[in-house]
C-alpha positions as CSV (number, residue, x, y, z in Angstrom):
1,X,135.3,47.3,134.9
2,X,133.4,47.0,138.3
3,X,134.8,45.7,141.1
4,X,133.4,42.2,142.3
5,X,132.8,44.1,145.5
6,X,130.3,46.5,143.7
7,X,128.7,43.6,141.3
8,X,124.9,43.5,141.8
9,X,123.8,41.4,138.7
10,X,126.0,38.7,136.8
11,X,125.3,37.6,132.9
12,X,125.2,33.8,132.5
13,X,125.0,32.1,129.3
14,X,121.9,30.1,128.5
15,X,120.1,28.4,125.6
16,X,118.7,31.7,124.9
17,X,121.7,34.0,124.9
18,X,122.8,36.2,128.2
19,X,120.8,36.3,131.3
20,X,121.1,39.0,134.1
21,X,120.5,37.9,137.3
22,X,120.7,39.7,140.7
23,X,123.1,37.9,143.1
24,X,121.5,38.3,146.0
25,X,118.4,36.0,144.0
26,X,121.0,33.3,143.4
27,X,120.6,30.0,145.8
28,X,123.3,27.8,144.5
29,X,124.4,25.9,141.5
30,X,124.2,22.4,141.0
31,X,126.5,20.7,138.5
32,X,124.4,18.9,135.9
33,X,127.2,17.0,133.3
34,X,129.7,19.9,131.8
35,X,127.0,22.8,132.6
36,X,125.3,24.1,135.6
37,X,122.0,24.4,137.1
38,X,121.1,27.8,138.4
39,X,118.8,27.5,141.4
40,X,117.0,31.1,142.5
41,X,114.9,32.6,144.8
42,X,112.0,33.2,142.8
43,X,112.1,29.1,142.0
44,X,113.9,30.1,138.4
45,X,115.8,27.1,137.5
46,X,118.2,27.7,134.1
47,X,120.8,25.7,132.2
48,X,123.8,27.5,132.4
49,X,126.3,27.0,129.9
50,X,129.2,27.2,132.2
51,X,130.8,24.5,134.7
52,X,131.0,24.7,138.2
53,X,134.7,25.2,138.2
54,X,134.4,28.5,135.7
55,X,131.4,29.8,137.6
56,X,133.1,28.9,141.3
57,X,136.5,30.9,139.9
58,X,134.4,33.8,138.7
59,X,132.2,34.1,141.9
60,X,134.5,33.4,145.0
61,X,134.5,36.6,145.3
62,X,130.9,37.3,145.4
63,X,130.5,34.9,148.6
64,X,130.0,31.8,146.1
65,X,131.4,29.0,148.3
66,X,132.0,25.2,147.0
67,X,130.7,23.1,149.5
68,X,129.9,20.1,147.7
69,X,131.6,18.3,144.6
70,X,128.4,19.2,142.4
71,X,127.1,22.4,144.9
72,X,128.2,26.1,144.3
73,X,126.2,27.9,147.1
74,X,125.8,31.6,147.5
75,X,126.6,32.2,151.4
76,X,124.6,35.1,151.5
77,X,121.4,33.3,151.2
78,X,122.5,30.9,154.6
79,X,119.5,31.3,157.2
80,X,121.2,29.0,159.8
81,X,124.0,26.3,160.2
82,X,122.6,24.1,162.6
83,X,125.2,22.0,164.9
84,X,125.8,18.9,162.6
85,X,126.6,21.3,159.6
86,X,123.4,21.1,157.6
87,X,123.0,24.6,156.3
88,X,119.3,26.0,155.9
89,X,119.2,28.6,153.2
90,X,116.3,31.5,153.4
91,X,113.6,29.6,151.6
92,X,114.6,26.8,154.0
93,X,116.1,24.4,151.6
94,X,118.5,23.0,153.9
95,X,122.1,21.6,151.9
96,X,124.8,19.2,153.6
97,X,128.4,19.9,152.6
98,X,130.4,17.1,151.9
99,X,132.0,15.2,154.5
100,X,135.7,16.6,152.7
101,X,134.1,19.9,152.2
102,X,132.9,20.6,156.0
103,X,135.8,21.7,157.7
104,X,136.7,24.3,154.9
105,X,132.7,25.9,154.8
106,X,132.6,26.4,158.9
107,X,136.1,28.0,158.3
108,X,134.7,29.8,155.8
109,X,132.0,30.6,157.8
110,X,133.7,31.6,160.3
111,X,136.3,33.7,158.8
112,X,133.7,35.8,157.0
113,X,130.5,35.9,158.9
114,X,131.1,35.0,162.6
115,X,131.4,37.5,165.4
């Protein structure tokens, strides 16, 4: 089995069977009820039959970062984090972390990507 380190593409389950996706294409996931929404690059948006807890246990170590009760975001799509804490992501989409969740993303942030 490969390494998380070395994992390029992940299968997700959806209404159709298994879907490979690249990592790097992957925005974020939104919580939509007991599945997920799957937000990507190439403006793909896909039920995912998982929840946000399975898939945020799965991909933590893939840079998947809970930074919102209902948002799963892939930190290597982050553009900028501007002052107030607003992140903008590389298509611009800008997401706010949660007021409880803020401390533990610039942490985060700065832990894994600051120099």
């Amino acid at each position: 089995m490969l390494s998380a380190i070395f994992r390029k593409t992940i299968a997700l389950p959806t209404a159709g069977g298994y879907a490979f996706f690249l990592i790097e294409h992957i925005l974020y996931f939104k919580a939509d009820n007991k599945d997920a929404i799957l937000i990507c690059i190439e403006t793909d948006v896909c039920r995912v039959f998982k929840s946000l807890k399975e898939l945020e246990t799965s991909l933590s170590s893939c840079g998947f970062l809970r930074i919102r009760r209902d948002v799963l975001l892939n930190t290597i799509n982050i553009k900028t984090v501007s002052k107030d804490g607003s992140i903008i992501l590389t298509t611009g989409e800008t997401v706010h972390p949660s007021r409880e969740k803020a401390k533990a993303v610039e942490q985060y942030l700065k832990d894994y990507y600051y120099i």
